[in-house]
N, C-alpha and C positions, 0 to 999 in steps of 0.2 A: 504494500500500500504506500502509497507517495505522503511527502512530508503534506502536502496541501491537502489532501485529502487528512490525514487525523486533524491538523488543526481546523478543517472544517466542522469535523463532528465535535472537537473538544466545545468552539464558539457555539454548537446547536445544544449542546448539553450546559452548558454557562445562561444560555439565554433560554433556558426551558428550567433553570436553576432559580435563576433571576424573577421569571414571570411567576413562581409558585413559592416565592421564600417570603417569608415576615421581615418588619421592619432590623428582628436583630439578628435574622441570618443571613440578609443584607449587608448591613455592618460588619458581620462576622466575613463574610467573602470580600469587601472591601478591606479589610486587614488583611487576610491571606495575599488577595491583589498587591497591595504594596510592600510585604515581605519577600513575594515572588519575583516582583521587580525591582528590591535592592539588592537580590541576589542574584538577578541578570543581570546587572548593575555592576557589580562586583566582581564577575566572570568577564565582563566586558573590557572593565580595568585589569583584569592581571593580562587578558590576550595583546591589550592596547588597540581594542574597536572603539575607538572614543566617540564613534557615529551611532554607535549601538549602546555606548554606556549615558550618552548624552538622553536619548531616546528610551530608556529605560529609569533612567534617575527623573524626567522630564512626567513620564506617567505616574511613576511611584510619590512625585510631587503633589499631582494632579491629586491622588488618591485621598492624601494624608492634609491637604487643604479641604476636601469635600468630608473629612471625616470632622475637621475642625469647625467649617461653616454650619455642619447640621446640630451640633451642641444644642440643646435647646437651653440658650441660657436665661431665658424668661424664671426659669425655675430659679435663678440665683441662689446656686448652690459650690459650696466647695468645690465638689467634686466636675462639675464642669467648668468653674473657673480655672482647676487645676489643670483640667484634659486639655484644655484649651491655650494655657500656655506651654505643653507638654508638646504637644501637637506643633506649636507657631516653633517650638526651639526645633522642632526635628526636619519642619520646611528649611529653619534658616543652616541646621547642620547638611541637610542635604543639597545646598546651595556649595555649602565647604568643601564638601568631600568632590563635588564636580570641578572645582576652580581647583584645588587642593591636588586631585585625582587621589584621596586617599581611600583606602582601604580598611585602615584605622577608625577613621570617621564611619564608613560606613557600618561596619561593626558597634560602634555604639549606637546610633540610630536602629539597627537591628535590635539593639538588646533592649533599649525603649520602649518599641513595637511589642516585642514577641508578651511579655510579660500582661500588657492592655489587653492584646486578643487574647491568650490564657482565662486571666478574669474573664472577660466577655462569656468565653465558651460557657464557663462553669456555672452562670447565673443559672437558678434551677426553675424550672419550667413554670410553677407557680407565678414566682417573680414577675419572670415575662408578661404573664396574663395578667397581671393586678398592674400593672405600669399600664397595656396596652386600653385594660377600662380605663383608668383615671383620665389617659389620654384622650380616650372616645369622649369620655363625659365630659371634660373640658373641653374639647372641639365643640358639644352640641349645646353650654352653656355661651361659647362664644355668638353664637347665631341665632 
């Protein structure tokens, strides 16, 4: 089977992933997403594709800015005041690590990530369902 072909079907199984996931297994594959492209990222740097590490540090950016903007920080709460400048140091370390070309840098930015999607995963199923009421309710109180 040709490279185009699996990456076709991987894209039809993301986007058949994508249309049937909830809000935080969303989140949770936008984490994976920009893990996977600091580590292509990282691959890019040691070959010296710096067209390919440009391009990959460039999405993985993209990622970790849409995880920062959706913070619902209405709630003003710690814990998304924290995410959020957690989040804004890891845009501006992977701004370093590309000017930089370090490898070092990116590895800390990894170790940042990995630890937030861990949590993420382990939030237990209840949880999930009593945030995504509150949520509902609050939406249908706003209107």
């Amino acid at each position: 089977m040709s490279l185009k072909g699996i990456n076709a079907y991987k894209k039809g199984n993301i986007k058949q992933d994508i249309a049937s996931a909830d809000p935080h297994k969303l989140t949770l594959m936008l984490m994976q997403g920009a893990l996977d492209r600091m580590a292509f990222a990282k691959g890019s740097m040691e070959r010296k594709e710096y067209e390919a590490k440009a391009e990959h540090l460039s999405r993985a950016s993209a990622i970790v800015m849409n995880l920062r903007d959706t913070l619902d920080m209405s709630l003003q709460s710690e814990v998304s005041d924290n995410l959020y400048a957690l989040y804004d140091y890891m845009l501006q370390r992977l701004i370093d690590a590309n000017v930089q070309n370090s490898l070092k840098i990116m590895d800390e930015v990894i170790s940042l990530m990995l630890p937030i999607k861990t949590a993420w995963a382990e939030i237990p199923e209840q949880a999930k369902q009593e945030a995504y009421e509150a949520r509902r309710q609050k939406q249908q109180a706003a209107v």
